[in-house]
C-alpha positions as CSV (number, residue, x, y, z in Angstrom):
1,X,0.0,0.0,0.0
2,X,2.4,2.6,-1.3
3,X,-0.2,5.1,-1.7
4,X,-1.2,5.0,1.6
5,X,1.8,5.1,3.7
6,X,2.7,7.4,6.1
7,X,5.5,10.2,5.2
8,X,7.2,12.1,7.2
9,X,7.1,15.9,7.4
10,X,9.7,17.9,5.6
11,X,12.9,18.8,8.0
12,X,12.3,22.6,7.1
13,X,8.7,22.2,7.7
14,X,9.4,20.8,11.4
15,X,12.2,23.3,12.1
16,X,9.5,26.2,11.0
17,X,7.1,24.5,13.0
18,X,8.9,24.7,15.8
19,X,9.9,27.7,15.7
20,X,6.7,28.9,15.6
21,X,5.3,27.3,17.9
22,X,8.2,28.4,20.7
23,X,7.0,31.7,20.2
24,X,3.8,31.1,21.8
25,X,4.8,29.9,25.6
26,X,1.0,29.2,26.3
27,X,1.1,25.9,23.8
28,X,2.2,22.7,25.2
29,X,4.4,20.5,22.2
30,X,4.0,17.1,21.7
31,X,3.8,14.2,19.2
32,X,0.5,13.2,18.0
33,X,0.5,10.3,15.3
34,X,4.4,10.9,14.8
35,X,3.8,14.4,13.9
36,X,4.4,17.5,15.9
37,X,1.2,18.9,18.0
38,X,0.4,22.2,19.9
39,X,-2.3,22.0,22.3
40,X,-3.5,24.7,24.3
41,X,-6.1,23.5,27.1
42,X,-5.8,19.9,26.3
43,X,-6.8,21.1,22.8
44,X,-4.9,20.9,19.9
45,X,-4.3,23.9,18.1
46,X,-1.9,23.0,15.0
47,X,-0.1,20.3,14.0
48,X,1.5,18.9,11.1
49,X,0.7,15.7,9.5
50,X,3.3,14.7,6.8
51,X,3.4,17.8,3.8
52,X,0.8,19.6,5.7
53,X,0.5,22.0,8.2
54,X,-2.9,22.2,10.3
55,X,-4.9,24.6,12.2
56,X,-7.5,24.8,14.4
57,X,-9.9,27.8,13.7
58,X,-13.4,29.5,13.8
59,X,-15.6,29.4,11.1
60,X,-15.2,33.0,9.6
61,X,-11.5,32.2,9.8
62,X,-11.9,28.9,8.1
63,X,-13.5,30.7,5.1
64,X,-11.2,33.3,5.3
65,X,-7.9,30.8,5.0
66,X,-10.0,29.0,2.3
67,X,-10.1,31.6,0.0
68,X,-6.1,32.1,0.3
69,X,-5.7,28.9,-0.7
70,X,-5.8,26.8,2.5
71,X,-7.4,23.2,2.5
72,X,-9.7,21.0,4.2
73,X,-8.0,18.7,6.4
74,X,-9.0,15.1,5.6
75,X,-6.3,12.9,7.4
76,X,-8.1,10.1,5.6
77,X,-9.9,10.7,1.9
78,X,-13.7,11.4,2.9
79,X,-13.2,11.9,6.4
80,X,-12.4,15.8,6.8
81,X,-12.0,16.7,10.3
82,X,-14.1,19.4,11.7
83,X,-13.2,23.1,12.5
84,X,-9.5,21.6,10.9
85,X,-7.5,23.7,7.7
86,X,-4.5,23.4,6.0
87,X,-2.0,26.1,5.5
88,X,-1.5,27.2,2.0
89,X,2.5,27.5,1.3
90,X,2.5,30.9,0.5
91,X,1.8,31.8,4.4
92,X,3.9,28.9,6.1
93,X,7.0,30.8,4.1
94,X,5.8,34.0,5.3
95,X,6.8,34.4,9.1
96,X,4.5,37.4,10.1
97,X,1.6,36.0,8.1
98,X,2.2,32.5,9.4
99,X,2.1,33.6,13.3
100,X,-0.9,35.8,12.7
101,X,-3.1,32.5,11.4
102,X,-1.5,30.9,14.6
103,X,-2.6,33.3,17.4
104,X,-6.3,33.2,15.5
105,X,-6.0,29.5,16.2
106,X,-4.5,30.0,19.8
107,X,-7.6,32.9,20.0
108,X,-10.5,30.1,19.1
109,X,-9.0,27.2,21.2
110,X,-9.0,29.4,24.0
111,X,-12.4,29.8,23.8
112,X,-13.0,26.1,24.6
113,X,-13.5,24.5,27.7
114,X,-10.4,22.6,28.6
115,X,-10.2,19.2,28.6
């Protein structure tokens, strides 16, 4: 099952991830399915999962990253998971853009109850 198989994020995509990420003290890092995870809450926030990098956000947000070229996130073909988007490229290699799309997803975590 070649097509299937699992890959493993791009070394400049985990270095910008965690870079990222450190600038915001309030997420916790961990591994979730092999891939780096932020969770704020218990929540998590972003992630990537292998070419991709994910974010958690609100609806108008959602629509908003979806129009500059961000993606449903379906970790599985037909099973898209809920309130979940994709980074387009264009704002992963732009720092300032890339941390403002992150502190909208800290932002609508926050808002949930933790777990």
């Amino acid at each position: 099952m070649a097509g299937s198989s699992w890959k493993k994020s791009p070394p400049e995509l985990v270095a910008a991830f965690a870079t990222c990420v450190h600038a915001h003290p309030e997420l916790a890092m961990r591994q979730m399915f092999g891939y780096p995870a932020a969770f704020l809450g218990g929540h998590l926030t972003t992630s990537l999962y292998q070419d991709r990098w994910v974010v958690r956000l609100a609806d108008a947000d959602r629509a908003a990253l979806r129009e500059l070229g961000g993606g449903d996130f379906e970790p599985m073909p037909g099973r898209p998971m809920r309130e979940y988007v994709t980074l387009p490229a264009s704002i992963i290699a732009d720092p300032a853009a890339l941390d403002a799309w992150i502190a909208r997803a800290i932002d609508h975590v926050g808002t949930l109850a933790p777990k």
